[in-house]
Structure formats: C-alpha cells, structure tokens
TIVO-2410 file (N, C-alpha, C; in nm, 3 decimals):
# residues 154
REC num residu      c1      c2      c3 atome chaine
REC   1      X   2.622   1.947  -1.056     N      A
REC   1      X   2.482   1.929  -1.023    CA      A
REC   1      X   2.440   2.036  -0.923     C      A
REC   2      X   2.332   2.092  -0.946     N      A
REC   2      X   2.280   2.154  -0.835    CA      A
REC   2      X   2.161   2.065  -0.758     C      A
REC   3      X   2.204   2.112  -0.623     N      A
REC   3      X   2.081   2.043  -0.494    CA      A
REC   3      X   2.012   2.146  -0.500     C      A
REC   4      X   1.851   2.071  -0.538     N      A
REC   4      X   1.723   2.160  -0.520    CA      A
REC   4      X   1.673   2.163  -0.385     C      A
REC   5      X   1.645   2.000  -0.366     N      A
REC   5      X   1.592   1.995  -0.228    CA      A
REC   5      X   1.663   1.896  -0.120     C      A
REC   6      X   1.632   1.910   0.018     N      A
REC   6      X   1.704   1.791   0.076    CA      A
REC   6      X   1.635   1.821   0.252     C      A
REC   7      X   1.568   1.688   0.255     N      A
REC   7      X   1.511   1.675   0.389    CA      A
REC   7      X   1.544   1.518   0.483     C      A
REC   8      X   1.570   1.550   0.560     N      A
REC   8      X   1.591   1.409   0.687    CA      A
REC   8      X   1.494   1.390   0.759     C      A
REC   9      X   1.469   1.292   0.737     N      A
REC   9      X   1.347   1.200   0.933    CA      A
REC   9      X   1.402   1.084   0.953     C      A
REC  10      X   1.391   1.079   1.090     N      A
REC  10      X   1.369   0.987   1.183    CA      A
REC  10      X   1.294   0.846   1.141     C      A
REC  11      X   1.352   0.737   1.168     N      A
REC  11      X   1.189   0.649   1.135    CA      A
REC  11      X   1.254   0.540   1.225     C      A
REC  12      X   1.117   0.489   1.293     N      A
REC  12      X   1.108   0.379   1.422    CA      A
REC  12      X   1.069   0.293   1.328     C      A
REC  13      X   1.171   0.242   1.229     N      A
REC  13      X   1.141   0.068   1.171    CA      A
REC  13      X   1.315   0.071   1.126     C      A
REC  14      X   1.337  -0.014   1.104     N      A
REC  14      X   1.488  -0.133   1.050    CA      A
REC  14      X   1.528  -0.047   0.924     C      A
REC  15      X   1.641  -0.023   0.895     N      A
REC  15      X   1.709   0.074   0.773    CA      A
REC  15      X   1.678  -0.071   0.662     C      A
REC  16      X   1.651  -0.248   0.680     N      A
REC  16      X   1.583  -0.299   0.543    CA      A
REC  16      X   1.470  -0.292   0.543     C      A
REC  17      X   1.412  -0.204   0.618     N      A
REC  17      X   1.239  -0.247   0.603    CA      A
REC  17      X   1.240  -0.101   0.484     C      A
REC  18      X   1.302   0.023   0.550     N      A
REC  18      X   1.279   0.180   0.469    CA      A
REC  18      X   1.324   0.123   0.374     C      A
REC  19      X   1.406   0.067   0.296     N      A
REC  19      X   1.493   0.048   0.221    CA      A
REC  19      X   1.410  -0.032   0.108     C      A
REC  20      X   1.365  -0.140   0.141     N      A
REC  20      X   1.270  -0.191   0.045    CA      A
REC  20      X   1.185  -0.197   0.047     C      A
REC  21      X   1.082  -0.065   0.134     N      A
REC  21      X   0.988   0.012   0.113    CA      A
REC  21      X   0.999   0.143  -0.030     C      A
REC  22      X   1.126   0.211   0.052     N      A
REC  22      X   1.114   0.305  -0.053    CA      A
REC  22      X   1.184   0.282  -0.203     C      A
REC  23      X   1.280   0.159  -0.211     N      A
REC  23      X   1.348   0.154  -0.353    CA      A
REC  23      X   1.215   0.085  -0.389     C      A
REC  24      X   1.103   0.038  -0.404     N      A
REC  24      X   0.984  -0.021  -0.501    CA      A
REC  24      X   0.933   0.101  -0.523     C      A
REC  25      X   0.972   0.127  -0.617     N      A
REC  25      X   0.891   0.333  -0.655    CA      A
REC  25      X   0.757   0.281  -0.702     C      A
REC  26      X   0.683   0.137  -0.721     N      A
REC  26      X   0.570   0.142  -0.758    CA      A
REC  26      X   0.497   0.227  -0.606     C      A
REC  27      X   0.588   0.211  -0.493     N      A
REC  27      X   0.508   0.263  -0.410    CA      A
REC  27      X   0.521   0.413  -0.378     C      A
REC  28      X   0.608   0.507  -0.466     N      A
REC  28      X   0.639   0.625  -0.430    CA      A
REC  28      X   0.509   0.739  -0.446     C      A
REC  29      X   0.413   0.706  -0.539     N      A
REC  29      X   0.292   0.782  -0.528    CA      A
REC  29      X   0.191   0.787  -0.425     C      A
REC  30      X   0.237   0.659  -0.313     N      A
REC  30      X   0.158   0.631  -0.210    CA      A
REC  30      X   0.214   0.772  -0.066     C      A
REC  31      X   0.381   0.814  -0.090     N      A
REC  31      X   0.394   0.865  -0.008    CA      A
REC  31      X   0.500   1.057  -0.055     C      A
REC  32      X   0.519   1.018  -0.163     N      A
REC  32      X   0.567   1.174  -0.229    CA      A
REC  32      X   0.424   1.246  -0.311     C      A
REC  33      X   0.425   1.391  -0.294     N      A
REC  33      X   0.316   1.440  -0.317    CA      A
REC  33      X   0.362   1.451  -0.445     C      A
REC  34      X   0.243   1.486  -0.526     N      A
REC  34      X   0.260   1.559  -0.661    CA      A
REC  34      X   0.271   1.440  -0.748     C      A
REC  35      X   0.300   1.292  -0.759     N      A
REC  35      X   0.339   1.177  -0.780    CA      A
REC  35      X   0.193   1.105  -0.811     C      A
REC  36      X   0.161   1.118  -0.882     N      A
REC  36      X   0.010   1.051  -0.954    CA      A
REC  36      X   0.040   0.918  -0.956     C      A
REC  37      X   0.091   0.869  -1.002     N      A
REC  37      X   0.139   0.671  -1.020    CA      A
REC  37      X   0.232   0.662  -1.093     C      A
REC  38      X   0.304   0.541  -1.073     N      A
REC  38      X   0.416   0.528  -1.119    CA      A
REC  38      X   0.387   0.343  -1.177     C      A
REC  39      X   0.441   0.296  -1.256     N      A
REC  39      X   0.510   0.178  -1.275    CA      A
REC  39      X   0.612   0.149  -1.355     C      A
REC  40      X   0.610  -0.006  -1.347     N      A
REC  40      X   0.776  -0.041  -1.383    CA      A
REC  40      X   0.752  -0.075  -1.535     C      A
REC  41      X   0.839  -0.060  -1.616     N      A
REC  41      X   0.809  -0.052  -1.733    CA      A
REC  41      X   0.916  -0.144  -1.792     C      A
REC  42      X   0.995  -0.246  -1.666     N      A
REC  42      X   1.062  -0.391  -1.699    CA      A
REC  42      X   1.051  -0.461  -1.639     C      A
REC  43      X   1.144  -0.610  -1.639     N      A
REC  43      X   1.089  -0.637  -1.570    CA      A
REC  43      X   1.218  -0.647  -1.428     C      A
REC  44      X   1.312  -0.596  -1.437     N      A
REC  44      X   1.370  -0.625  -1.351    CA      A
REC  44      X   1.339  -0.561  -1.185     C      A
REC  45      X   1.398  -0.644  -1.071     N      A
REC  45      X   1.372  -0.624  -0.962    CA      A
REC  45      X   1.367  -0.470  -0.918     C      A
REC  46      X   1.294  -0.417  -0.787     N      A
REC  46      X   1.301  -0.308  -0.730    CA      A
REC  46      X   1.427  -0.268  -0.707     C      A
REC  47      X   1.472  -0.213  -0.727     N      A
REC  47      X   1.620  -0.136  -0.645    CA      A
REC  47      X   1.724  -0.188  -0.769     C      A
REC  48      X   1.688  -0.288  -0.825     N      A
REC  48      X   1.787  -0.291  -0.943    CA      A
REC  48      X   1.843  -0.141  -1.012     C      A
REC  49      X   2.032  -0.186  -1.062     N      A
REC  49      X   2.032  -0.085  -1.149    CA      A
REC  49      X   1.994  -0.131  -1.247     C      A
REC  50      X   1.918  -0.012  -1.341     N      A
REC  50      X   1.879  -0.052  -1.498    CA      A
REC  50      X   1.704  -0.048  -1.462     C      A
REC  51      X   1.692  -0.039  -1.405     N      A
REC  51      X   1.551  -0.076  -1.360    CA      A
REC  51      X   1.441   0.037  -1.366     C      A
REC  52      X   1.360   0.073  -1.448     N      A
REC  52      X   1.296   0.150  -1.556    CA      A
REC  52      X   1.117   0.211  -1.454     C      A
REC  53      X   1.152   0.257  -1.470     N      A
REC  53      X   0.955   0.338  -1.464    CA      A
REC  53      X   0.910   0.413  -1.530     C      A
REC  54      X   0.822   0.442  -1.505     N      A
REC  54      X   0.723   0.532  -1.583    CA      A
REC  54      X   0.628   0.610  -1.498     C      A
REC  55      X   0.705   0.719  -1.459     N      A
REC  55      X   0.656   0.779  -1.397    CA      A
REC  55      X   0.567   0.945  -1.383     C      A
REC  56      X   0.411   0.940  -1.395     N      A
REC  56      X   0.323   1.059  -1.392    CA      A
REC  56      X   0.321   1.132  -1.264     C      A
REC  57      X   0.361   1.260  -1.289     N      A
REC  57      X   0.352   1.377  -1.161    CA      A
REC  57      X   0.332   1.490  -1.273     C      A
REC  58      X   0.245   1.553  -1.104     N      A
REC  58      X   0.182   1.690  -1.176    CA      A
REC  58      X   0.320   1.806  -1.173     C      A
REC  59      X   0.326   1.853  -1.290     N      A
REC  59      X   0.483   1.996  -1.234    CA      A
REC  59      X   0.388   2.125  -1.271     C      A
REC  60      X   0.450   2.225  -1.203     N      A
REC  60      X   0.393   2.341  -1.255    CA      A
REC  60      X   0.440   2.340  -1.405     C      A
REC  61      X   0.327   2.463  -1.387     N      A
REC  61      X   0.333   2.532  -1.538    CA      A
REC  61      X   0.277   2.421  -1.629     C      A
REC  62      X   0.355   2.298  -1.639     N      A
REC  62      X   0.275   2.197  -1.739    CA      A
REC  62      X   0.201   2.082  -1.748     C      A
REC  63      X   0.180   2.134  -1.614     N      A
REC  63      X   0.049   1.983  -1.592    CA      A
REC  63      X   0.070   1.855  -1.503     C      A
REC  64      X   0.053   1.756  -1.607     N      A
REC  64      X   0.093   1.646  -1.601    CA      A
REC  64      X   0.206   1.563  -1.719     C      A
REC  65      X   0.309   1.547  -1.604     N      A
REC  65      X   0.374   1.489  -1.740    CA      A
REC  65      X   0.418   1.336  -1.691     C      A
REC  66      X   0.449   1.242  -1.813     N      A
REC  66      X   0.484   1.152  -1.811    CA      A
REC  66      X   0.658   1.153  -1.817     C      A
REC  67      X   0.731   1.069  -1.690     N      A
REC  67      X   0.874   1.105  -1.693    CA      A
REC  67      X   0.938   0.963  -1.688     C      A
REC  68      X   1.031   0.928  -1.747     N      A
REC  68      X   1.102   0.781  -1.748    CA      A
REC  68      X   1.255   0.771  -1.673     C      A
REC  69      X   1.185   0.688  -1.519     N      A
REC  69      X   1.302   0.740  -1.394    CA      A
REC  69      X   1.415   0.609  -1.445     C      A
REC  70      X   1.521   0.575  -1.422     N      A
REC  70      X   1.627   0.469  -1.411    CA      A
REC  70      X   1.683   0.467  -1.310     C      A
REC  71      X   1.669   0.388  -1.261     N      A
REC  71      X   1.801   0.356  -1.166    CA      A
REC  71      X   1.928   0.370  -1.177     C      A
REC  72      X   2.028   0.435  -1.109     N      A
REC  72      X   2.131   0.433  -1.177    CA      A
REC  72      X   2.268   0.384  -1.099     C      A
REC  73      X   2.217   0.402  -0.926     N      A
REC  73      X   2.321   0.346  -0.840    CA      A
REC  73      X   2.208   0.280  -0.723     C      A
REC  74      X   2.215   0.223  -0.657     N      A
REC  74      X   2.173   0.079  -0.507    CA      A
REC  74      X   2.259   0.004  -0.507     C      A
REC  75      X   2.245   0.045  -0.342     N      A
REC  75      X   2.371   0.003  -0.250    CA      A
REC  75      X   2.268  -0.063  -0.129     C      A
REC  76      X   2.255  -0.181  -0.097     N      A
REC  76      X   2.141  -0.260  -0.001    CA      A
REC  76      X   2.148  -0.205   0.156     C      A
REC  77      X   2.033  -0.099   0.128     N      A
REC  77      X   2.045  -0.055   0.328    CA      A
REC  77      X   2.121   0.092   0.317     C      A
REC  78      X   2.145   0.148   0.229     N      A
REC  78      X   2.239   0.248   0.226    CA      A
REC  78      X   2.199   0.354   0.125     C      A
REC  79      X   2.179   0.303  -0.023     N      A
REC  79      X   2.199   0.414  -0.101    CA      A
REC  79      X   2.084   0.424  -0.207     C      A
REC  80      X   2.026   0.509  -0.275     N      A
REC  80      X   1.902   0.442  -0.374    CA      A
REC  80      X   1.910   0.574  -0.463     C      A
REC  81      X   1.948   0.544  -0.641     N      A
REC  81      X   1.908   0.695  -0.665    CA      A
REC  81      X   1.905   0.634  -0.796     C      A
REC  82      X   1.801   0.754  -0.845     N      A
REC  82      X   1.765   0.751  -0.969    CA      A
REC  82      X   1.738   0.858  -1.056     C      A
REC  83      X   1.785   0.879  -1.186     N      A
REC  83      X   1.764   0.972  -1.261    CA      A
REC  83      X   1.665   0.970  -1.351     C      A
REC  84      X   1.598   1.110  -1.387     N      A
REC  84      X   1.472   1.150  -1.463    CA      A
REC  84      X   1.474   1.203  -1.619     C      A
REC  85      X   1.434   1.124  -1.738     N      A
REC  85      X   1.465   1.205  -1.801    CA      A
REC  85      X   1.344   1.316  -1.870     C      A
REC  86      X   1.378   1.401  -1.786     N      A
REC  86      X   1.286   1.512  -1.839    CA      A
REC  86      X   1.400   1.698  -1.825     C      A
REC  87      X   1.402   1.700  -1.967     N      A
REC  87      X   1.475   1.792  -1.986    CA      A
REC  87      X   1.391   1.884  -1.936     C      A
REC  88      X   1.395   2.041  -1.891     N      A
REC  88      X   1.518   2.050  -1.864    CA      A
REC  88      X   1.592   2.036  -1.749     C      A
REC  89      X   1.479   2.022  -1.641     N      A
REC  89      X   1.538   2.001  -1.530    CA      A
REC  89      X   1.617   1.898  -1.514     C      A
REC  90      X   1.623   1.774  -1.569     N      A
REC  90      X   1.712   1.657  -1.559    CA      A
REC  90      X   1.749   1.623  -1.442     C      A
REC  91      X   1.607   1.535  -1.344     N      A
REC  91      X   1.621   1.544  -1.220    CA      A
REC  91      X   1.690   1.435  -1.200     C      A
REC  92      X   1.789   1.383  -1.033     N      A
REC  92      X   1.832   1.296  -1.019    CA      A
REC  92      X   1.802   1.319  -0.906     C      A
REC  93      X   1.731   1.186  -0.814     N      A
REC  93      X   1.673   1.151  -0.710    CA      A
REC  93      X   1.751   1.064  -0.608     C      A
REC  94      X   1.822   1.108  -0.498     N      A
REC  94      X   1.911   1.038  -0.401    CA      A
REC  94      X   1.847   1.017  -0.250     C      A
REC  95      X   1.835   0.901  -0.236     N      A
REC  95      X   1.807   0.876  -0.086    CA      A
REC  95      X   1.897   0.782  -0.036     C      A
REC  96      X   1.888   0.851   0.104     N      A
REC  96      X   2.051   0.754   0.168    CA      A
REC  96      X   1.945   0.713   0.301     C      A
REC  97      X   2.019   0.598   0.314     N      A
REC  97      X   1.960   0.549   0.468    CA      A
REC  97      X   2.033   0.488   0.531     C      A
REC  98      X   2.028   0.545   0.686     N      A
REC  98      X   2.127   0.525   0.769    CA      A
REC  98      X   2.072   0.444   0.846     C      A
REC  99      X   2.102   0.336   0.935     N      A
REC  99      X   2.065   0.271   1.069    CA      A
REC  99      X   2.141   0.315   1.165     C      A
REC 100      X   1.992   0.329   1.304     N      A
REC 100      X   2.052   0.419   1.402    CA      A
REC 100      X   2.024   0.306   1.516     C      A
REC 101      X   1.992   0.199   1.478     N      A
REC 101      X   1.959   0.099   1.574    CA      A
REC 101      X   1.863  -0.017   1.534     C      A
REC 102      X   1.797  -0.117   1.597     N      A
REC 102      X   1.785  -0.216   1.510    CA      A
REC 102      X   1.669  -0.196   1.521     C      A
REC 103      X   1.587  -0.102   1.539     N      A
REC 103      X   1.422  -0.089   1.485    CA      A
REC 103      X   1.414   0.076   1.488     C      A
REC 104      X   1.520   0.141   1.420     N      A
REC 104      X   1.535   0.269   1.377    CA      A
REC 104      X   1.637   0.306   1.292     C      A
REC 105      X   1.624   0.426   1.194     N      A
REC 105      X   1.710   0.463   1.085    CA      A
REC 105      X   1.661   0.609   1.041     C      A
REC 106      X   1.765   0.642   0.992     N      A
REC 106      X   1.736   0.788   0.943    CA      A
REC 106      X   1.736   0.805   0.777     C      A
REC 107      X   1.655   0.852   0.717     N      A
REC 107      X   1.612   0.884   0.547    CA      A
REC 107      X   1.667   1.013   0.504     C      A
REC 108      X   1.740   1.015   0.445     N      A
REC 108      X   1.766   1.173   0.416    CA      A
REC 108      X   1.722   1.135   0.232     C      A
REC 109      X   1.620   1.249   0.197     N      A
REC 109      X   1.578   1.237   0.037    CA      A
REC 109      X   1.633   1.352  -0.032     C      A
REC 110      X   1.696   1.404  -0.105     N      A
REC 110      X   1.754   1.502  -0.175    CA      A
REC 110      X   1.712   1.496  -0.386     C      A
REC 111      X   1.714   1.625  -0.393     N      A
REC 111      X   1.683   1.597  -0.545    CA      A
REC 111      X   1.765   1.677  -0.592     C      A
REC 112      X   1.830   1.674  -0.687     N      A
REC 112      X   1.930   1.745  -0.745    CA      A
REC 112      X   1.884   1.757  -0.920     C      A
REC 113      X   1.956   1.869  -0.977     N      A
REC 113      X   1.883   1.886  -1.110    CA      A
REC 113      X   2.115   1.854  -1.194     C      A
REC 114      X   2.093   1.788  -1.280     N      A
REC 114      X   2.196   1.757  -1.383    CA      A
REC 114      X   2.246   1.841  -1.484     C      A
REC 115      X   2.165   1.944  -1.464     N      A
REC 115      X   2.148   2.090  -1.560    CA      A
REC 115      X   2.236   2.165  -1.534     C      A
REC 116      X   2.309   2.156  -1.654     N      A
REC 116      X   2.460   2.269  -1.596    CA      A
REC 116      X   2.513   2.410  -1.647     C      A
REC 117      X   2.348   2.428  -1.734     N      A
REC 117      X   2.308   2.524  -1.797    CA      A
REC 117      X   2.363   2.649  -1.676     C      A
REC 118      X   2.419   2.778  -1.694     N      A
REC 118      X   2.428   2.872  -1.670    CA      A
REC 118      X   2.275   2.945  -1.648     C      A
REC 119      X   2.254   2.934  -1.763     N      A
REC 119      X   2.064   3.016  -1.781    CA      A
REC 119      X   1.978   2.932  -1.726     C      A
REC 120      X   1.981   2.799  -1.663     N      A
REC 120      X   1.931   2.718  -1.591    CA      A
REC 120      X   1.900   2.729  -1.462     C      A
REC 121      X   2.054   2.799  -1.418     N      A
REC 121      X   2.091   2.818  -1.262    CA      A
REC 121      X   1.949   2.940  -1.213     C      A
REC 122      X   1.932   3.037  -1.308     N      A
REC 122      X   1.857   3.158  -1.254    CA      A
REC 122      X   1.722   3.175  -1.315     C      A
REC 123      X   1.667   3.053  -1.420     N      A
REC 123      X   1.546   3.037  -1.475    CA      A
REC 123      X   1.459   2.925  -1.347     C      A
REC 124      X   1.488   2.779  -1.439     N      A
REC 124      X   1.382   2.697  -1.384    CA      A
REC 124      X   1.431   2.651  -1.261     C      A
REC 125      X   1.564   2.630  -1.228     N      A
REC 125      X   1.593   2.574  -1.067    CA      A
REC 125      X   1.560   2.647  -0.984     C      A
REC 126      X   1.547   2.772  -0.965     N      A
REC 126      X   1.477   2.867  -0.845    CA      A
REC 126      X   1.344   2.827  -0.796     C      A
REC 127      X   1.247   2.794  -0.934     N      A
REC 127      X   1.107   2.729  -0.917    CA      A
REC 127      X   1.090   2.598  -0.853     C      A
REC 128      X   1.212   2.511  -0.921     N      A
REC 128      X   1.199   2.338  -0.877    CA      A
REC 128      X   1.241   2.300  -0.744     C      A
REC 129      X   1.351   2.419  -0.680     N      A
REC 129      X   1.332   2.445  -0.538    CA      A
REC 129      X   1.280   2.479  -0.429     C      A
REC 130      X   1.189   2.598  -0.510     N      A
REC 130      X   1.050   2.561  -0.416    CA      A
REC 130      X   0.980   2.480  -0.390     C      A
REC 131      X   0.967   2.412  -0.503     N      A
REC 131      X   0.832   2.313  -0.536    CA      A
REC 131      X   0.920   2.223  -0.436     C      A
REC 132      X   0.988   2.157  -0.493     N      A
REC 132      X   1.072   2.026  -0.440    CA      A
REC 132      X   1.135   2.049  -0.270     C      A
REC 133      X   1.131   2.167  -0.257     N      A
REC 133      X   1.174   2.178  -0.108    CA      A
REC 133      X   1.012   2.114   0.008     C      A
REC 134      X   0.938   2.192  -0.052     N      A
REC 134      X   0.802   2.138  -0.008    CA      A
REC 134      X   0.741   2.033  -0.054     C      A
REC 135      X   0.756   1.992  -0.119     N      A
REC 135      X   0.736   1.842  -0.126    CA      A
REC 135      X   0.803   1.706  -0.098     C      A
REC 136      X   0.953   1.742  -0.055     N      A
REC 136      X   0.997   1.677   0.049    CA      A
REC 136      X   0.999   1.660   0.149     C      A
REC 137      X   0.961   1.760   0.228     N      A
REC 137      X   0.904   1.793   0.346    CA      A
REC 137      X   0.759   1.688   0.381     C      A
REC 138      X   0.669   1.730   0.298     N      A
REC 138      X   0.533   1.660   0.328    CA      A
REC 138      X   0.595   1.484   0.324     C      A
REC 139      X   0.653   1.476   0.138     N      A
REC 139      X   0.718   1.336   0.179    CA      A
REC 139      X   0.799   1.258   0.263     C      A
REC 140      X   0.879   1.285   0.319     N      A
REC 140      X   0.932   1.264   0.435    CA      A
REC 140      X   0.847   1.228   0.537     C      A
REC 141      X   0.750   1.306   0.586     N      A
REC 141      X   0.643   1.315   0.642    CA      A
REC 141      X   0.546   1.177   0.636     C      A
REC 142      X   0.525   1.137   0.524     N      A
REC 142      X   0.489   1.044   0.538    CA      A
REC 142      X   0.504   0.938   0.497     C      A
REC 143      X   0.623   0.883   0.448     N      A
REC 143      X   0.702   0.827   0.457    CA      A
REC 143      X   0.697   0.749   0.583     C      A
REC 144      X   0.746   0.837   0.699     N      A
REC 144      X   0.727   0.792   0.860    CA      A
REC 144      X   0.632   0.729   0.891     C      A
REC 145      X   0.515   0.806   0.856     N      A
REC 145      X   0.370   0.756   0.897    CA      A
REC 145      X   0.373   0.614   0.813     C      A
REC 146      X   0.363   0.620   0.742     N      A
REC 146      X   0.358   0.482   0.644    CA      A
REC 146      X   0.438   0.357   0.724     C      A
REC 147      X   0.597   0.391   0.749     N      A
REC 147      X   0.669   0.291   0.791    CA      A
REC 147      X   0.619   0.233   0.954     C      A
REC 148      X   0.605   0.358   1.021     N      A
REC 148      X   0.561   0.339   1.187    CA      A
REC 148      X   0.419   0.294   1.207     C      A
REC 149      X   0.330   0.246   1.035     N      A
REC 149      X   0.214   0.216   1.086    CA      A
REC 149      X   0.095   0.292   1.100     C      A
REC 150      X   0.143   0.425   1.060     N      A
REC 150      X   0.027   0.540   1.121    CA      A
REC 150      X  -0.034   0.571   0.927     C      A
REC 151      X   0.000   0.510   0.875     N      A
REC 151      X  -0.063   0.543   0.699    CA      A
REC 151      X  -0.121   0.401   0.681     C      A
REC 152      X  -0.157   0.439   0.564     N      A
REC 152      X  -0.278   0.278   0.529    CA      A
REC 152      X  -0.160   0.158   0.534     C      A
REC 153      X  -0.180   0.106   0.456     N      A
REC 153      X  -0.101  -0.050   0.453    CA      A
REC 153      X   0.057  -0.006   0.433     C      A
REC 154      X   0.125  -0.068   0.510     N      A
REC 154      X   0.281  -0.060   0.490    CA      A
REC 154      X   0.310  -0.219   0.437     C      A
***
C-alpha cells in the first residue's frame, strides 16, 4: 500500500466521544472537505464491520463521483478503517485514536491507496497526495472544532 496522506490533532473531548463521532460516516461530510454526503446503504450499526455507504465527493479531473466505502476493521476507542471501491486509486481510509486523558485524545487520519500498480506509483498517486494531504489537514481541523464545540451541532 502506499500512504497518500496522514495528519494528527489534538482534541479536548474523551477518545469514545471522537470515536463515535467519527466512525458514523453519515457524519463525515459535515467535517472532511470535498465529501458532498454520504449514507448508509444497510442497515447495520456505525463502526460495524461490513457496514456499507454510499459515498459522493468531488475528485479532480472527474467531478463528482459516487464511491461505495466498507468497513473493513473497528476496534472500540482505537481503530476505524475503511476501504473505497473506486478503481484506480482503491482508497483505504485509517483513523486511529488514542486517549491522552479523560477529556482528551489524539486522531491521527491517514489515507492510503491499495494500488500496487508500478504505473500507479508515478501517474495518479502523486495527484491524490496532494489533494488528500490538504484535505486532511482542513479535516482534522475541523474535526476539533466540531468535537470542542466550536462547529455547529456535535
């Protein structure tokens, strides 16, 4: 796998509050950019593995596309990741969360592409690292704001 992107913050709330804030990806368009809306497209719980979306973000070059995320590993308070299937990048989405105390924790979000294409390495991952480096950044970003209260409804 190659790592495209990967950013850490700080956050002044409980590693279960981030945790089942951010594994409900119905809410991930509220705080990752580029992320138009998302829903669940079963019916099983948030953070479940097996657990299906349907998820619209704008990518370069082609717009808007419709992408179908899965869950594929959650670990409660610790681990959350999910894979994309949209060839070719074939993204897989990892966030880890640490507790640094009992009304603080640290988010680290990373995106990695599954593409083990050779002609992959020096075509489209150079692009999805830009993009995705900066848009983890902003997300992260508010992410915080959201959890500490400073974004609309948490």
């Amino acid at each position: 796998m190659h790592l495209l992107a990967e950013s850490k913050v700080d956050i002044s709330c409980s590693v279960s509050r981030a945790f089942a804030f951010a594994t409900n990806m119905e809410r991930f368009a509220e705080w990752f950019p580029a992320v138009l809306s998302i829903e669940s497209i079963d019916q099983l719980n948030h953070g479940q593995v097996g657990k299906q979306y349907l998820e619209t973000v704008s990518v370069p070059v082609r717009r808007i596309r419709k992408i179908t995320l899965t869950v594929v590993e959650s670990r409660q308070d610790q681990l959350f990741v999910t894979e994309g299937a949209f060839p070719p990048l074939l993204p897989r989405m990892e966030i880890l969360f640490n507790s640094t105390g009992p009304d603080a924790c640290q988010v680290t979000w990373r995106m990695l592409s599954r593409n083990r294409s050779p002609i992959a390495k020096f075509t489209i991952l150079p692009l999805a690292k830009s993009v995705m480096t900066k848009r983890a950044r902003a997300g992260l970003s508010k992410l915080k704001e959201k959890l500490e209260g400073r974004g609309s409804r948490s």
